[in-house]
C-alpha positions in Angstrom: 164.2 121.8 -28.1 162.8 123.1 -31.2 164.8 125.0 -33.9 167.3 123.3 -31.8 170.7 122.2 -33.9 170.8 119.1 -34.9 174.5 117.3 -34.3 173.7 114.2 -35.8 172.7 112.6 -32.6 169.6 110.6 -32.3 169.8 109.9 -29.0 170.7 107.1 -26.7 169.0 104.1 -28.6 165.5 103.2 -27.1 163.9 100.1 -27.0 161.8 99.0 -30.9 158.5 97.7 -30.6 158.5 96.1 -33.9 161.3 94.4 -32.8 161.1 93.2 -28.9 163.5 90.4 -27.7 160.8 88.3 -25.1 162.6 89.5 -22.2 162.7 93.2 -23.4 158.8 92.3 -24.4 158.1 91.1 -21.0 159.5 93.8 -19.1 157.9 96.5 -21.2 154.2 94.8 -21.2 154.8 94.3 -17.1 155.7 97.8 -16.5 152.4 99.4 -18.6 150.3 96.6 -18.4 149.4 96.7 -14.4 149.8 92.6 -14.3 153.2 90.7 -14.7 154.4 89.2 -18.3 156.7 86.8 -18.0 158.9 85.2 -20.9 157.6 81.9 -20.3 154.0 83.3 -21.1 154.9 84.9 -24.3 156.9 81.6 -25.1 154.1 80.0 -24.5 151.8 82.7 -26.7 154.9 82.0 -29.6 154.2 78.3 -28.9 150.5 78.5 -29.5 151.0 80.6 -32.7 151.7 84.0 -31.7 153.9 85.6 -35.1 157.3 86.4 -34.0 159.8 88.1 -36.6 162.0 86.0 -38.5 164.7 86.8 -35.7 162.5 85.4 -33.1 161.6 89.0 -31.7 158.4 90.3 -30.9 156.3 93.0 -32.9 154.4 94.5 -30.2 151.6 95.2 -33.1 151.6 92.4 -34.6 151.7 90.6 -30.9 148.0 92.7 -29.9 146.1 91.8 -33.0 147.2 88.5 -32.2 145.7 88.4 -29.3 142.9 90.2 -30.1 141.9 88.0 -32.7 142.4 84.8 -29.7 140.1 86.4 -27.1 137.3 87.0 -30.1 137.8 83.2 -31.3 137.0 82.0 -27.6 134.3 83.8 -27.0 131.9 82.5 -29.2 
């Protein structure tokens, strides 16, 4: 609510797309996406040179430029 007190509380803590685990990754690209994402195709996306974070997590930014930049390359 606004001009609500604040009690130091942020909240429950909610999912950070600069910082997805694959499955977390999956599941959230599945549910907005319309199609299914499965970890073995984003393993496969890391495999073929999609950047992860040096924790192996996903930036969900970083992750779409990616593929951006793929689907432009092959359709020349």
């Amino acid at each position: 609510m606004i001009g609500a007190p604040d009690n130091g509380s942020a909240g429950p803590p909610g999912l950070n797309p600069a910082a997805l685990s694959l499955a977390d990754a999956a599941r959230l690209l599945s549910a907005v996406g319309g199609q299914a994402v499965t970890v073995e195709m984003l393993q496969a996306d890391v495999a073929a040179g999609a950047p992860t974070n040096a924790d192996g997590t996903l930036n969900l930014v970083r992750y779409a430029a990616w593929l951006v930049k793929e689907m432009s390359s092959g359709a020349d």
